[in-house]
N, C-alpha and C positions, 0 to 999 in steps of 0.2 A: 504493500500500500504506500508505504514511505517512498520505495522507487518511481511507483505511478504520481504519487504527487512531484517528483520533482522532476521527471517529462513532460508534465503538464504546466509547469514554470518554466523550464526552457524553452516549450513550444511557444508558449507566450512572449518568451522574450525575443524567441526568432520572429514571431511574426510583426512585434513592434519595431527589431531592425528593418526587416522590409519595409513594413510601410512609412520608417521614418527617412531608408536609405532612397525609396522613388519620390515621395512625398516631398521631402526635402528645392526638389527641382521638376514638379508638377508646375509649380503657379509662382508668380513673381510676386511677394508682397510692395503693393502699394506706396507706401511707406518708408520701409526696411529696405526694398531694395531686394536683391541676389541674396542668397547665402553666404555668410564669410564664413574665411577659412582661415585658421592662426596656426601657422607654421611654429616649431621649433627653429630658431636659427643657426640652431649647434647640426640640424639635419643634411649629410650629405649627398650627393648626388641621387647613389642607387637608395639611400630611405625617404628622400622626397615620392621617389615613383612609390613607393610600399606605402606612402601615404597616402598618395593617388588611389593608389589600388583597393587599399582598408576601408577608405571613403566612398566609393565607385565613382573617382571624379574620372575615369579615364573616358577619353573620348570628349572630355568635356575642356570648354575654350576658358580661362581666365579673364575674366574682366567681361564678358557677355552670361554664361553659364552661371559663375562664381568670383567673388572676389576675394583677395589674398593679404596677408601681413604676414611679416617676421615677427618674431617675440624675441628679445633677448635679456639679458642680465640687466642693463640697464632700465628696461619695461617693469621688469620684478620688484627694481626697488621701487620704481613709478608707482605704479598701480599698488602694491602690498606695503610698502614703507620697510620691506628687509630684505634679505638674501646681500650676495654677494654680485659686482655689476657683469661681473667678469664671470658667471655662472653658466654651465653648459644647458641650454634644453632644450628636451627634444621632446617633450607631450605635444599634440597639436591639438585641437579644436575646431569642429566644423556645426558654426551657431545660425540658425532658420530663427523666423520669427512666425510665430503663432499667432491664431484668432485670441483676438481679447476674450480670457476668463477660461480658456484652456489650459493654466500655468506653463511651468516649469518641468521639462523631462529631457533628465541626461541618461545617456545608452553611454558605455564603456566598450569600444570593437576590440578591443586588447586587453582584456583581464586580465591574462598572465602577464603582460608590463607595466600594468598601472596596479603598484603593490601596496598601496598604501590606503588607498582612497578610495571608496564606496561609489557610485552611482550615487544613491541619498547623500551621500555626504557632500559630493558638488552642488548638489538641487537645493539642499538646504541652506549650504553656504552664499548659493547663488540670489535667493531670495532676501539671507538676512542684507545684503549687499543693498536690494532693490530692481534686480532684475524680475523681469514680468515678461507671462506668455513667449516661454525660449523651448526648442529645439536644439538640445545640442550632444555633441557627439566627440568622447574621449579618446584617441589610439595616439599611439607610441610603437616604434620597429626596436624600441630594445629594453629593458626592468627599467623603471624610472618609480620613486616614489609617488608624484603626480599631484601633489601638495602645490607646486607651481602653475595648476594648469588653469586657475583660474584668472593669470595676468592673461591669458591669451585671451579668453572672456571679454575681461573689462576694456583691452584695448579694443576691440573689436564695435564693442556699445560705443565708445568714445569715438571711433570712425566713422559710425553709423551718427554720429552728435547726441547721444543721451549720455549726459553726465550722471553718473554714479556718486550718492554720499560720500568724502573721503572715511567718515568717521566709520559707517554701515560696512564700506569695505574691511576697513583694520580689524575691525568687532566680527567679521564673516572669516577673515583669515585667522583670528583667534577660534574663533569655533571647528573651522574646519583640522588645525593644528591638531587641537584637543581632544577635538573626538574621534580624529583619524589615528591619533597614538594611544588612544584606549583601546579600541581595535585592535589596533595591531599587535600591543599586548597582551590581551586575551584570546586570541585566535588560535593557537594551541587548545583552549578550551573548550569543552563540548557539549560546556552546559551554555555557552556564550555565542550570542547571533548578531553581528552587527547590527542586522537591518529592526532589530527590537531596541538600541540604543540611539540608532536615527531616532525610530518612532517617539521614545523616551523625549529627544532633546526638541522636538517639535511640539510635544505634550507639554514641555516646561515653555517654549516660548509662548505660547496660546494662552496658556493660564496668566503670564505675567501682561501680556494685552489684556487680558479680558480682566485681570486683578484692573490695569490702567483705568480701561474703560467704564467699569462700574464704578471705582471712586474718584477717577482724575486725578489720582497720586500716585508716586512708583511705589513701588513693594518696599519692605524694609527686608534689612539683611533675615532676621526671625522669618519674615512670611516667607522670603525667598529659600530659604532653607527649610521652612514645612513644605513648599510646595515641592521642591527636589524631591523632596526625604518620600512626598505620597507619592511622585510618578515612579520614582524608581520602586518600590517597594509594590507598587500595582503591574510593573511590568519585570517582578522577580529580581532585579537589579541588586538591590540592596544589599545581596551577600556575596556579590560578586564583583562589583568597584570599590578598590580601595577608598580607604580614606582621603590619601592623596588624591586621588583622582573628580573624586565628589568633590572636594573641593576645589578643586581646578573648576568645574562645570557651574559650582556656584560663584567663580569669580568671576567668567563671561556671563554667566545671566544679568549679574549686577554691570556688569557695561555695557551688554546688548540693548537694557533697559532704560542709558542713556542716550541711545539714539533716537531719532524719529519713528524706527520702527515699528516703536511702540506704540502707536497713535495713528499707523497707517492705516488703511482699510486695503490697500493693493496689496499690503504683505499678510496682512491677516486672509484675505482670499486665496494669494497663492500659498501660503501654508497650509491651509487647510484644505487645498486640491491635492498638495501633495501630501500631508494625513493619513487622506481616503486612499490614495495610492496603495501607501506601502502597509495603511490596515488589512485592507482587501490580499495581499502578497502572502501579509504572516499571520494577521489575525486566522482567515479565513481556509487558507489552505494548513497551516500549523503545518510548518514546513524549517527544516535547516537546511540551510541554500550555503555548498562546498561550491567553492571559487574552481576546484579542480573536473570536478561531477559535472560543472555545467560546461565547463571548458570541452571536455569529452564529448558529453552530449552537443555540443556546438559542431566540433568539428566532424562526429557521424552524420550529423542535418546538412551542411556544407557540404561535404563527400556526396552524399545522395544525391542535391539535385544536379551536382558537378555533374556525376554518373546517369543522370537522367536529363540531364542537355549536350554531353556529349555521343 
């Protein structure tokens, strides 16, 4: 049973890369424009084409089909406020724009090299930020931790002219830090499931709006640590984050809390599209979702219709 639920996750995830790898260059947004495409700039010749390839941009024209940027070390500090200028990277990002109140969905084409970072974990990061209604799509041609991949994002909004919060970004790269090193921590664990500590850290920012919105004041450090203390402990958590680590989560809430985002209604709607997402994922199917299992299962679906169009 446990096998057939997690065929039935990767089938779904395959048929969401389809329709999001034709979909993508169906129709031209209005607006938005082409799809961009955020190069690594550390990428050489023969992993530009692998990037080509991962993406299905081949056959397609730059600048009529798709449009393009470098990302480098110096963009990382831009956009994040750290790293090193001189830093190699190679994650790329290929970002569609969405019907208003569709949210936010990131697909990872490269699992086995993006080792750090969750699908939710850029979605969530990408909204505390203030992105809305995005399509976007992770690969990398070699192990990257993939922690950087959201300067390719941000530049891409900025080329397209929507300025991004500086402070909503710092507070999204804090988050995504945080909770992609808890992860990765506990992953050996096999009482522990990433995509139930996404759901977790969505539950905690919801609550601290909806605490906003009912009284028109922030939480106090007490409420913000009764509210941690019930989401973790209502999604089993509690005996399984450190000390340390709780606490780390309650130190982004108390600054997530001083951004705008607390007060937005565009973030409060795309959080809670993507909520129902990854409820429906793990509530519903009650599923542990192996990084390896699916990789497998991907590449027999791959193999098949190879074999059934050649």
């Amino acid at each position: 049973m446990k096998m057939l639920k997690k065929i039935l996750v990767v089938t779904l995830a395959f048929s969401l890369l389809l329709v999001s790898g034709i979909s993508a260059f169906a129709t031209v947004d209005e607006l938005w424009g082409v799809p961009f495409l955020a190069y690594g700039a550390a990428l050489n010749d023969a992993e530009l084409a692998e990037i080509h390839e991962i993406f299905g941009l081949d056959g397609l024209e730059e600048g009529r089909d798709f449009d393009a940027i470098y990302v480098d070390g110096n963009d990382l500090v831009y956009f994040l406020g750290i790293g090193n200028p001189n830093a190699a990277m190679f994650s790329s990002v290929l970002i569609s724009h969405r019907e208003p109140g569709t949210g936010v969905e990131v697909s990872i084409l490269t699992p086995d090299y993006i080792t750090r970072v969750t699908a939710t974990q850029y979605a969530t990061a990408m909204i505390t930020a203030g992105v809305t209604d995005a399509l976007v799509e992770v690969a990398a041609p070699r192990p990257v931790t993939g922690e950087a991949a959201l300067t390719g994002i941000y530049k891409a909004f900025a080329e397209r002219g929507v300025e991004l919060d500086e402070d909503r970004m710092a507070v999204a790269q804090e988050q995504l830090q945080i909770i992609s090193s808890i992860a990765y921590y506990h992953q050996n664990n096999d009482d522990f499931e990433p995509y139930i500590l996404d759901q977790a850290v969505i539950e905690i920012q919801s609550e601290l709006a909806d605490h906003y919105q009912a009284t028109g004041v922030l939480a106090t450090a007490e409420e913000i640590q009764a509210i941690i203390a019930n989401v973790l402990e209502n999604n089993n958590l509690d005996d399984i984050l450190t000390n340390d680590q709780i606490q780390r989560i309650r130190g982004f809430a108390g600054d997530f809390q001083l951004t705008d985002a607390i007060n937005s209604q565009d973030f409060r709607d795309q959080l809670t599209n993507l909520g129902n997402q990854i409820g429906d994922l793990v509530g519903n199917l009650d599923i542990n979702i192996d990084r390896g299992t699916i990789q497998t299962w991907w590449d027999n679906i791959v193999n098949w219709f190879r074999n059934l169009f050649n």
